[in-house]
VOLUMGU-462488 format. One record per residue (C-alpha): x, y, z; residue in three letters. Coordinates in Angstrom, 2 decimals. Last residue first. Layout:
<lolums>
<lolum><px>X</px><py>Y</py><pz>Z</pz><resn>ALA</resn></lolum>
...
</lolums>
This chain:
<lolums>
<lolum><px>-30.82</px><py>7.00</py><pz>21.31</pz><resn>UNK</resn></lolum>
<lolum><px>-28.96</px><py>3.29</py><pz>21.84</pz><resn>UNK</resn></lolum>
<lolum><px>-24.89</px><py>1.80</py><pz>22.32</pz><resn>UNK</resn></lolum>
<lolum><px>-25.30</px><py>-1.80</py><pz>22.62</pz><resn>UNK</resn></lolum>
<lolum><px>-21.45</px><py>-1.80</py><pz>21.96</pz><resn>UNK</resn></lolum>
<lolum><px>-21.78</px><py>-4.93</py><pz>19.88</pz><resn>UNK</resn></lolum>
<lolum><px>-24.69</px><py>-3.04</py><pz>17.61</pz><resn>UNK</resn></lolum>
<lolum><px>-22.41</px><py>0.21</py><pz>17.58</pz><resn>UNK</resn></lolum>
<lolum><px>-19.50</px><py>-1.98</py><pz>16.75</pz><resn>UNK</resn></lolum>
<lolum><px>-21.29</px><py>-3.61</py><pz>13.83</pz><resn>UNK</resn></lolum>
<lolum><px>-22.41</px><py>-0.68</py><pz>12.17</pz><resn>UNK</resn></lolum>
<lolum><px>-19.15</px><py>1.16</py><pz>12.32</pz><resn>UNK</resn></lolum>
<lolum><px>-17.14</px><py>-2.27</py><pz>10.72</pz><resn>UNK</resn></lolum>
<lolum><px>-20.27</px><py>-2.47</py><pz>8.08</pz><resn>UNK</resn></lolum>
<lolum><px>-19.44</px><py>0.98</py><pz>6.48</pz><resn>UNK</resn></lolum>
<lolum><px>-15.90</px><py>0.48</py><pz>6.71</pz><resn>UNK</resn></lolum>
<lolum><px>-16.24</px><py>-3.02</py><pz>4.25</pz><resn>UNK</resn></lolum>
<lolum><px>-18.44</px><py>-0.73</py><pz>2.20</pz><resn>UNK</resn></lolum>
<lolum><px>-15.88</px><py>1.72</py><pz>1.05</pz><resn>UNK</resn></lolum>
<lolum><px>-13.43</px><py>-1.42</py><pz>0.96</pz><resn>UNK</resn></lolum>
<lolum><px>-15.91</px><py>-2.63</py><pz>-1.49</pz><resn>UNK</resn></lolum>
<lolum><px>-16.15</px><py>0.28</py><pz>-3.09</pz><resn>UNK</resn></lolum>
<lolum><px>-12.54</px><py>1.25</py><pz>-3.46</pz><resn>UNK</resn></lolum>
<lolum><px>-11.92</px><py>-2.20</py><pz>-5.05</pz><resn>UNK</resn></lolum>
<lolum><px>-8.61</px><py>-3.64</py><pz>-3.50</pz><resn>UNK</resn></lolum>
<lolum><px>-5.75</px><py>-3.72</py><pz>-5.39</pz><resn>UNK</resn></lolum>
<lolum><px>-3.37</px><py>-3.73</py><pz>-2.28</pz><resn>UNK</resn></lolum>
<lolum><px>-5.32</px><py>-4.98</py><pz>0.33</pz><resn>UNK</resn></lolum>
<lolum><px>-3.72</px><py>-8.46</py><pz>1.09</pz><resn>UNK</resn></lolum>
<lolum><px>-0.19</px><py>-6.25</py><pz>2.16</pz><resn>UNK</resn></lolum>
<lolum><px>-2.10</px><py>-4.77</py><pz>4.81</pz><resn>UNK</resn></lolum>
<lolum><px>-0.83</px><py>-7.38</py><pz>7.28</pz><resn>UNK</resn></lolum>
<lolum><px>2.75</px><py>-5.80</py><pz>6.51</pz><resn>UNK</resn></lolum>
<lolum><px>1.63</px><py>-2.74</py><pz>8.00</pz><resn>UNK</resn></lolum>
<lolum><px>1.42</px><py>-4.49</py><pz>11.06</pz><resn>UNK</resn></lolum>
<lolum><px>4.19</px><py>-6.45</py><pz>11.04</pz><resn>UNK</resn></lolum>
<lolum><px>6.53</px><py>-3.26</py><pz>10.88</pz><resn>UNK</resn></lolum>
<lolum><px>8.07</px><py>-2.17</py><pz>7.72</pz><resn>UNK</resn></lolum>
<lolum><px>11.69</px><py>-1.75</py><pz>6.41</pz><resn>UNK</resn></lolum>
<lolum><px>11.69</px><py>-0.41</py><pz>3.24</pz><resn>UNK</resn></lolum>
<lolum><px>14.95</px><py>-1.40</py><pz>0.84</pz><resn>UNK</resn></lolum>
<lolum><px>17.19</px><py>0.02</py><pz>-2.68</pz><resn>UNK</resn></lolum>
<lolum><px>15.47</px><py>3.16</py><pz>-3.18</pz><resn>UNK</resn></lolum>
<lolum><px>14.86</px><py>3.79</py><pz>-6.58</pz><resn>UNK</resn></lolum>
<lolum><px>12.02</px><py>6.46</py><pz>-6.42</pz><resn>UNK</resn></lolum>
<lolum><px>9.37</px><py>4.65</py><pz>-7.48</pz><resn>UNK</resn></lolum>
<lolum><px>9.66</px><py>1.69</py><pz>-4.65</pz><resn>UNK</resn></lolum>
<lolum><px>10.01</px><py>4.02</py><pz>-2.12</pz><resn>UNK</resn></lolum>
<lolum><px>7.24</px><py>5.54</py><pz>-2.99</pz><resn>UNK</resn></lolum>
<lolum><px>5.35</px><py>2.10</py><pz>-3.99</pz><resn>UNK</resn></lolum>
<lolum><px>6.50</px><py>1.01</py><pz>-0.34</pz><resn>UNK</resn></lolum>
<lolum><px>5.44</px><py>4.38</py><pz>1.67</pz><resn>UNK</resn></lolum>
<lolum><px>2.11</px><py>3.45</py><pz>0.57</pz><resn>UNK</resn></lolum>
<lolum><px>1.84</px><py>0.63</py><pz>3.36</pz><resn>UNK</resn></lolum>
<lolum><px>1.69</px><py>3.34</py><pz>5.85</pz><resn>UNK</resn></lolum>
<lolum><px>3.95</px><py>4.93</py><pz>8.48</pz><resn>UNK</resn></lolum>
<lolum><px>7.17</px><py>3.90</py><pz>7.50</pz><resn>UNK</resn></lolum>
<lolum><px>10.17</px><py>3.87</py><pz>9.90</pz><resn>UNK</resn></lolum>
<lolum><px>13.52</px><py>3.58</py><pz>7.30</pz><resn>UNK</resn></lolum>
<lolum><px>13.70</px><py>3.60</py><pz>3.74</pz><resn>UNK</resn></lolum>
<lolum><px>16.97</px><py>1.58</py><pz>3.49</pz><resn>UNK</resn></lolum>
<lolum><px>19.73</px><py>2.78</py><pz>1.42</pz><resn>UNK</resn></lolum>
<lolum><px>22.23</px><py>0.33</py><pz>-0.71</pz><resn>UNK</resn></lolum>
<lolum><px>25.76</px><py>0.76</py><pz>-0.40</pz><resn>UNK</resn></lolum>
<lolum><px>28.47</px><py>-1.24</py><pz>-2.09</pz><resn>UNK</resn></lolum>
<lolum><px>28.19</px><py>0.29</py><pz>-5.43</pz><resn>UNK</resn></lolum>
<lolum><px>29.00</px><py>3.81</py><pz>-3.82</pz><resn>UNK</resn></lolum>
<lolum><px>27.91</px><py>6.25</py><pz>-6.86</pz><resn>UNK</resn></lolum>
<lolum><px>23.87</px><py>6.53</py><pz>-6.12</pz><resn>UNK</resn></lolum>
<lolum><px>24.65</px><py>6.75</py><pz>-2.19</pz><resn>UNK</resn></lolum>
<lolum><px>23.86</px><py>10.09</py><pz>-2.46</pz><resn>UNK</resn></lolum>
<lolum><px>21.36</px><py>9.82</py><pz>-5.33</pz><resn>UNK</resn></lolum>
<lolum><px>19.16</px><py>7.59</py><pz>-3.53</pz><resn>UNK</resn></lolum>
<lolum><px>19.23</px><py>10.48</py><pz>-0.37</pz><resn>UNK</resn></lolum>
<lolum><px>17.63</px><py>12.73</py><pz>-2.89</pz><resn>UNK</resn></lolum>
<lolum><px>14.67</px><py>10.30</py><pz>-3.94</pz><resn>UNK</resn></lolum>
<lolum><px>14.57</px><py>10.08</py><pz>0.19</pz><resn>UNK</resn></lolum>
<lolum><px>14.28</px><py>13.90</py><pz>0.22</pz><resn>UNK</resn></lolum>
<lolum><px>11.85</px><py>14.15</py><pz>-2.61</pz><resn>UNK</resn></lolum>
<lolum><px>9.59</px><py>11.50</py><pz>-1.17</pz><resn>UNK</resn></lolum>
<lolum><px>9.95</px><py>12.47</py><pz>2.76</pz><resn>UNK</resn></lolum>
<lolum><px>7.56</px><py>15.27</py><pz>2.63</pz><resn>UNK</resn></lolum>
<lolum><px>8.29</px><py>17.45</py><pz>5.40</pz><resn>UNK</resn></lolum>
<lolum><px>5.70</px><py>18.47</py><pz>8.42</pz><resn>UNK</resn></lolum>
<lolum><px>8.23</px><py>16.93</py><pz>11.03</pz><resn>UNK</resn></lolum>
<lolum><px>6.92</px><py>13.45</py><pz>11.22</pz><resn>UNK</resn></lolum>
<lolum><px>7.69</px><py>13.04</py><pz>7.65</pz><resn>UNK</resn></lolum>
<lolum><px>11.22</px><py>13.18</py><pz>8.39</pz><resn>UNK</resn></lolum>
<lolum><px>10.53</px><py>10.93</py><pz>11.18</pz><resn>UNK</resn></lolum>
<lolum><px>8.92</px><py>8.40</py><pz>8.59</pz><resn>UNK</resn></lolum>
<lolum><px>12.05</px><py>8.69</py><pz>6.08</pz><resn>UNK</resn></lolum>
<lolum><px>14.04</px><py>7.34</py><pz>9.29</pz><resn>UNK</resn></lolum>
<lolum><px>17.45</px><py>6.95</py><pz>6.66</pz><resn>UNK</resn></lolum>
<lolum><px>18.99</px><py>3.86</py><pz>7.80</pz><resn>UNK</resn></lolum>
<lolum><px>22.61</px><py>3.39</py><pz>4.98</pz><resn>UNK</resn></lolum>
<lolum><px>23.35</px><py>-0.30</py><pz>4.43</pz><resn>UNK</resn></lolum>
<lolum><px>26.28</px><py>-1.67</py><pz>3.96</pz><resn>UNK</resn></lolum>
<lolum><px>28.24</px><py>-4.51</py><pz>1.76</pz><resn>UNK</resn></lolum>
<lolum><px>31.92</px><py>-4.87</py><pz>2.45</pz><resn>UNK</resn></lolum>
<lolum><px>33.79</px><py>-1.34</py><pz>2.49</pz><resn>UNK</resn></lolum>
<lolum><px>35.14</px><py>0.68</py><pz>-1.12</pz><resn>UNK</resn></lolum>
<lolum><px>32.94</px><py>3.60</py><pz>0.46</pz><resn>UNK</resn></lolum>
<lolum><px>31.57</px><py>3.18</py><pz>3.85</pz><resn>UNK</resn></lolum>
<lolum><px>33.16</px><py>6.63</py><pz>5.65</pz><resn>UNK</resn></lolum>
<lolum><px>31.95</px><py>8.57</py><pz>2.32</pz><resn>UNK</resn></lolum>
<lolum><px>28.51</px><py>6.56</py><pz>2.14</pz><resn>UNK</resn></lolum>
<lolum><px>28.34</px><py>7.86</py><pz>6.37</pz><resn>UNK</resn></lolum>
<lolum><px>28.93</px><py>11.63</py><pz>5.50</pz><resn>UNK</resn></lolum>
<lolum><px>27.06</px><py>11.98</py><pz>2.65</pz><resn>UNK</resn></lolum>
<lolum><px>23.60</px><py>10.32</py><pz>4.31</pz><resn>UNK</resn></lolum>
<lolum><px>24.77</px><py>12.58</py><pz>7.09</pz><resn>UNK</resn></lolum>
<lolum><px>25.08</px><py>15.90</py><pz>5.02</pz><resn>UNK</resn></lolum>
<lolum><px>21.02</px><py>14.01</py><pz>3.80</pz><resn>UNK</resn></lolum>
<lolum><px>19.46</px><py>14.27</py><pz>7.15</pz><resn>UNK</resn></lolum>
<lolum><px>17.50</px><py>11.61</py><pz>8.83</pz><resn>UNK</resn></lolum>
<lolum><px>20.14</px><py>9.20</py><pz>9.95</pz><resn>UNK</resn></lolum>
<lolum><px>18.59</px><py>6.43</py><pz>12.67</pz><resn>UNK</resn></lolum>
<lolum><px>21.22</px><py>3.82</py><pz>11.61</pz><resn>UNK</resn></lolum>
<lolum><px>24.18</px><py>2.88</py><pz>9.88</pz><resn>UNK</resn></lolum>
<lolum><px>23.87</px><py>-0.79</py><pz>8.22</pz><resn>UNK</resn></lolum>
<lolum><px>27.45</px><py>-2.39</py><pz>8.76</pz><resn>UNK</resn></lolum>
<lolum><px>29.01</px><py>-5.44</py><pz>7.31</pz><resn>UNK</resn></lolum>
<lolum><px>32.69</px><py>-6.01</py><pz>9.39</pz><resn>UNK</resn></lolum>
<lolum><px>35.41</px><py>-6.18</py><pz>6.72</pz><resn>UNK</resn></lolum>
<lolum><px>38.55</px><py>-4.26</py><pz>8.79</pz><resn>UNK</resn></lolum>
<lolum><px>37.87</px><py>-1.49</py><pz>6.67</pz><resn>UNK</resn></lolum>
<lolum><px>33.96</px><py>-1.54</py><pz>7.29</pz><resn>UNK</resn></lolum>
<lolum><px>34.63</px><py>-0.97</py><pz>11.16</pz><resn>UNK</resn></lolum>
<lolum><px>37.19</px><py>1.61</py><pz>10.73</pz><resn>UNK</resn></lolum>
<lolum><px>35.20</px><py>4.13</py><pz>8.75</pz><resn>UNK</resn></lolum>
<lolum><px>32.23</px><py>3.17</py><pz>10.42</pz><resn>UNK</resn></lolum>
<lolum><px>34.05</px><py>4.09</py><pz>13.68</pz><resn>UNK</resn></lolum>
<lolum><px>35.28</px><py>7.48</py><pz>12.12</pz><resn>UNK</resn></lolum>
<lolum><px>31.80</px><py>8.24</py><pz>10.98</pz><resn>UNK</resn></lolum>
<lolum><px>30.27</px><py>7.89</py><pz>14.19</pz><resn>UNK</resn></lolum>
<lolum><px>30.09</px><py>11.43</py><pz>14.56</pz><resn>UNK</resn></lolum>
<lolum><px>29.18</px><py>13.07</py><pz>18.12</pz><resn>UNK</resn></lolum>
<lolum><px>26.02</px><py>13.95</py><pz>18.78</pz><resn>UNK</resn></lolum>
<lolum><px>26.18</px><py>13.34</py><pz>23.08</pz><resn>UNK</resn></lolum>
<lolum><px>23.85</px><py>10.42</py><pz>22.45</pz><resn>UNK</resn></lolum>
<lolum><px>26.11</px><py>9.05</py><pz>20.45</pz><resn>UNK</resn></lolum>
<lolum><px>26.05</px><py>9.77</py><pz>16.54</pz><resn>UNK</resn></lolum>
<lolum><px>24.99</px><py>7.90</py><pz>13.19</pz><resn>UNK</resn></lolum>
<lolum><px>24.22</px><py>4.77</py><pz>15.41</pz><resn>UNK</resn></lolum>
<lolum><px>25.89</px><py>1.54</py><pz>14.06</pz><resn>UNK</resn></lolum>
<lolum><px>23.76</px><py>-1.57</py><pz>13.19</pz><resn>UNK</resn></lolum>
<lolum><px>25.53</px><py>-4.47</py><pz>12.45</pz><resn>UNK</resn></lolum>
<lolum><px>24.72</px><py>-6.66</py><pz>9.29</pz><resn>UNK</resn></lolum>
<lolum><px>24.53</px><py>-10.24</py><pz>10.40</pz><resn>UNK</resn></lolum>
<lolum><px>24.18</px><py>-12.83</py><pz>7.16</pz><resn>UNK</resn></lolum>
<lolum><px>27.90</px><py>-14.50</py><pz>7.76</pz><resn>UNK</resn></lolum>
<lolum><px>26.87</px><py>-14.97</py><pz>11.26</pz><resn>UNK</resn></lolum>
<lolum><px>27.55</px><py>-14.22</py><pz>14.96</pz><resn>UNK</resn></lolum>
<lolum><px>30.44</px><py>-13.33</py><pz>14.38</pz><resn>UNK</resn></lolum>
<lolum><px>29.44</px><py>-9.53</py><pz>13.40</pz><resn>UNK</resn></lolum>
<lolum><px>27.78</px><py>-9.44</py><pz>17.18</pz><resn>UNK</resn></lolum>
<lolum><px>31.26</px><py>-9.31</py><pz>18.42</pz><resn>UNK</resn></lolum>
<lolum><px>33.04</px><py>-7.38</py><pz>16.22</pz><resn>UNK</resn></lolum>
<lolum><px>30.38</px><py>-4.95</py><pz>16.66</pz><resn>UNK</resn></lolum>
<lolum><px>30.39</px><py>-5.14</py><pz>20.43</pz><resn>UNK</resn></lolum>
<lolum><px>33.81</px><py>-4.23</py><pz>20.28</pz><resn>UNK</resn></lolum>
<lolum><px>33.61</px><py>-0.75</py><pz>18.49</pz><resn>UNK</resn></lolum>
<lolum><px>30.37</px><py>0.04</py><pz>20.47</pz><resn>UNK</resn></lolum>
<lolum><px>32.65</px><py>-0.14</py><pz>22.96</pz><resn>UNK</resn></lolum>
<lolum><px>35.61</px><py>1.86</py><pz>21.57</pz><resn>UNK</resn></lolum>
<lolum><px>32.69</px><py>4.53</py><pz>20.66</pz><resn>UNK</resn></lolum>
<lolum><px>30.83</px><py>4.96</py><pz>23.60</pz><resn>UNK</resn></lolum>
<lolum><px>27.29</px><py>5.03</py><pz>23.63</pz><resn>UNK</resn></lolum>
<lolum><px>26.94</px><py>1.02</py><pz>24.36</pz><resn>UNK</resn></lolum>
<lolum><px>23.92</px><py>-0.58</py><pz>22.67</pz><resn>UNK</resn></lolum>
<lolum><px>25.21</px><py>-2.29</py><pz>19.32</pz><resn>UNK</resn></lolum>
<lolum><px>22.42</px><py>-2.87</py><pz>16.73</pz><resn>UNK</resn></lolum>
<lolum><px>21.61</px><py>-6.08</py><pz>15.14</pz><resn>UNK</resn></lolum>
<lolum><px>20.67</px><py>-6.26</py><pz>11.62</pz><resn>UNK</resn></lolum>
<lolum><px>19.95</px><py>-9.81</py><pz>9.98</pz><resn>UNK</resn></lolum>
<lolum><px>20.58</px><py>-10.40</py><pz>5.90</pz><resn>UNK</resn></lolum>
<lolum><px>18.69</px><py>-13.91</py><pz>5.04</pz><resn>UNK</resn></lolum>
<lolum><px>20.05</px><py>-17.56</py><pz>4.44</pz><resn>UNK</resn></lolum>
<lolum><px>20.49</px><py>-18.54</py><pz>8.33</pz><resn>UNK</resn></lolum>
<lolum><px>17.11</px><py>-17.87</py><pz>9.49</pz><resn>UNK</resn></lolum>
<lolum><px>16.04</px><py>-20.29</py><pz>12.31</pz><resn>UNK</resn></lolum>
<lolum><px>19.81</px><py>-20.58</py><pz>14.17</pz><resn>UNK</resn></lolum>
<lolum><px>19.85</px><py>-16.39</py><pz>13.73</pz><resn>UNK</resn></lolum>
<lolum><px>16.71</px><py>-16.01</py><pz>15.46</pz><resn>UNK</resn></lolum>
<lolum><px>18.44</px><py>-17.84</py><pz>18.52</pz><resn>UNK</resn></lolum>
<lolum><px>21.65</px><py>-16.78</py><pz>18.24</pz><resn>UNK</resn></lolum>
<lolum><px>19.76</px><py>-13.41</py><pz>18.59</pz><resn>UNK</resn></lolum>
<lolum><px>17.45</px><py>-14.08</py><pz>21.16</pz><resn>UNK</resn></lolum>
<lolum><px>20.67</px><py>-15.81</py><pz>23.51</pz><resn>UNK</resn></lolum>
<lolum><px>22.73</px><py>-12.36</py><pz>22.68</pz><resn>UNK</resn></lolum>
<lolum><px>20.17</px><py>-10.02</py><pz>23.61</pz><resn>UNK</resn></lolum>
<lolum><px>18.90</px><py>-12.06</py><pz>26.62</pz><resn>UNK</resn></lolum>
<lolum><px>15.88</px><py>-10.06</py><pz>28.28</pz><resn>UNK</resn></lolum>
<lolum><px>13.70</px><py>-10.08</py><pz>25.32</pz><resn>UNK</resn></lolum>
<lolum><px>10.24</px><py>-8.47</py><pz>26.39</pz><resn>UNK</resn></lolum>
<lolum><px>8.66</px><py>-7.92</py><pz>23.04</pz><resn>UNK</resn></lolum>
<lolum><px>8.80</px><py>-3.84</py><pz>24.00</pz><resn>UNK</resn></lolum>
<lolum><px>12.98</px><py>-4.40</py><pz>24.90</pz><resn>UNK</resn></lolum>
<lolum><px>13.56</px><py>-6.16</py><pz>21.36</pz><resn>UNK</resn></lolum>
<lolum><px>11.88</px><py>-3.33</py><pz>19.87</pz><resn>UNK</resn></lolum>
<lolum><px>13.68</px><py>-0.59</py><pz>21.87</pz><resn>UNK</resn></lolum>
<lolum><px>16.76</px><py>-2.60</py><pz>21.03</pz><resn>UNK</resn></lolum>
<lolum><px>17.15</px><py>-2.47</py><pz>17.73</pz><resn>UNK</resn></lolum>
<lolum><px>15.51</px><py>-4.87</py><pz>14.82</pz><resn>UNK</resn></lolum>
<lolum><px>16.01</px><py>-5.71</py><pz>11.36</pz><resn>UNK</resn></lolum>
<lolum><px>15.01</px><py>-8.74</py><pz>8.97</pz><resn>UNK</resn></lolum>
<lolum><px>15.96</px><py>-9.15</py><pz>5.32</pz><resn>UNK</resn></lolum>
<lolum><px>13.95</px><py>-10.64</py><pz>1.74</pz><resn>UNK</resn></lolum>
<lolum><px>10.20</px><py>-10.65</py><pz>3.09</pz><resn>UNK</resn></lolum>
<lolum><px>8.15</px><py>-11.22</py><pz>-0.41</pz><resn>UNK</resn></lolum>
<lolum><px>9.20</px><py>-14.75</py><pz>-0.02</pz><resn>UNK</resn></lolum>
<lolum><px>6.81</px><py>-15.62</py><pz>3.13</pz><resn>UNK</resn></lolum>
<lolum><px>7.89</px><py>-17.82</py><pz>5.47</pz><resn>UNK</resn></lolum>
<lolum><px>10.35</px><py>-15.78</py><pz>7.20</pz><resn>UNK</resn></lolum>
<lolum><px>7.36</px><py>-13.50</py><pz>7.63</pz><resn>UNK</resn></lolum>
<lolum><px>6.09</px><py>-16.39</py><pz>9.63</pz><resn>UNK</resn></lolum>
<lolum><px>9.27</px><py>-16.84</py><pz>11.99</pz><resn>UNK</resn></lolum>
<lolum><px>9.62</px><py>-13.04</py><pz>12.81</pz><resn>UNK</resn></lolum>
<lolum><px>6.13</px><py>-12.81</py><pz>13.83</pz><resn>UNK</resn></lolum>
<lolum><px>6.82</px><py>-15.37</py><pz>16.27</pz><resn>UNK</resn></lolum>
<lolum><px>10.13</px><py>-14.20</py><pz>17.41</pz><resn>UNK</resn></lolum>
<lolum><px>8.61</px><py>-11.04</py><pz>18.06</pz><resn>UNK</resn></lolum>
<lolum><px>11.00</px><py>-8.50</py><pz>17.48</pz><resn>UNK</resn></lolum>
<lolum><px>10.24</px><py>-6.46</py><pz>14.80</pz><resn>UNK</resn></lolum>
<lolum><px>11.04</px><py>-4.87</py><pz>11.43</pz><resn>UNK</resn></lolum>
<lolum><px>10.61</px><py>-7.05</py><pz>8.26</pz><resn>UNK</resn></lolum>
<lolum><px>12.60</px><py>-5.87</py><pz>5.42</pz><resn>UNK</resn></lolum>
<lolum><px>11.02</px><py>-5.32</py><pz>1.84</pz><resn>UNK</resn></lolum>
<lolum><px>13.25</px><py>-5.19</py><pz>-1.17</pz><resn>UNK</resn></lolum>
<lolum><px>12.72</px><py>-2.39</py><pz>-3.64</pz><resn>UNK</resn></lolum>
<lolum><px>12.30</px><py>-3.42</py><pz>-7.22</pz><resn>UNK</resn></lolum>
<lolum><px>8.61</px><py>-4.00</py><pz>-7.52</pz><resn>UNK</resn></lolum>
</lolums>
């Protein structure tokens, strides 16, 4: 396959062992991640992650919600490493453009990866602000599109072709919700998936005879009834 695959967490632990496997070419995170694994220190648990994979691209997302903030805490967090991509919000939480930030950010050399964008005017929007920039990434939340009732295949195959003419760009298929969202992403040309640790566990069934895995099912229900004790 073409498309890169990201790991998304963070548990340092899981983070280490998909740094040992190749297939895992980039690592991302946010906040409500880091805050679910229990990280208190968001600098110390970067530097941290950062001293164990220096040869890998690393997104870390700002935090504040106002723009000459988040405009510091970039520079910041982009020092921490030649590798660090930092994660802008497409809007604050009042929905107001980040464009002009991105804009600024990428001219003065800092690597962003824009995040949480779901429609295409701001897939437009944010290549425009990152054109002729260092390398950036582009978040589209393909599985929050798909959470709506709307097939995400045709709109992230449409989202490839907005970034299509920005050599510097490449888009991220953002939130999956099952390890088939990789060969999508895959067929339609999009440059990176980021998936969770548990999907990446599935990555030993692909290939897997339908039978068997028909049967593997079939033995899970028996077994749980017998461990349950459950009787008629």
């Amino acid at each position: 396959m073409r498309v890169k695959i990201f790991a998304d967490g963070a548990d340092k632990t899981g983070i280490l062992e998909m740094y040992c496997n190749p297939l895992i070419k980039g690592f991302t995170t946010n906040p409500t991640l880091m805050r679910k694994a229990g990280v208190s220190d968001y600098q110390a648990f970067a530097l941290d992650i950062l001293r164990a994979i220096p040869d890998r691209p690393i997104s870390f997302e700002v935090f504040s919600d106002d723009f000459t903030e988040m405009a510091r805490q970039a520079r910041k967090i982009a020092g921490w490493g030649e590798n660090v991509y930092v994660k802008i919000p497409v809007t604050n939480t009042q929905g107001e453009s980040s464009a002009k930030l991105v804009h600024d950010l990428a001219r003065e050399g800092v690597k962003l990866n824009v995040t949480a964008l779901t429609a295409l005017d701001q897939v437009r929007e944010m290549s425009a602000a990152l054109a002729e920039g260092p390398p950036a990434i582009v978040s589209v939340f393909a599985g929050r599109v798909a959470d709506t009732g709307r097939d995400p295949v045709p709109h992230m195959a449409a989202a490839v072709e907005c970034v299509r003419s920005y050599p510097n760009i490449e888009l991220i298929w953002a939130s999956p919700r099952e390890l088939l969202n990789i060969f999508q992403a895959d067929a339609i040309g999009c440059h990176i998936i980021t998936v969770t640790h548990d999907i990446l566990k599935k990555l030993n069934l692909i290939g897997k005879d339908l039978h068997e895995f028909s049967l593997d099912t079939v033995k899970m229900f028996h077994d749980d009834a017998m461990k349950a004790g459950y009787t008629l």
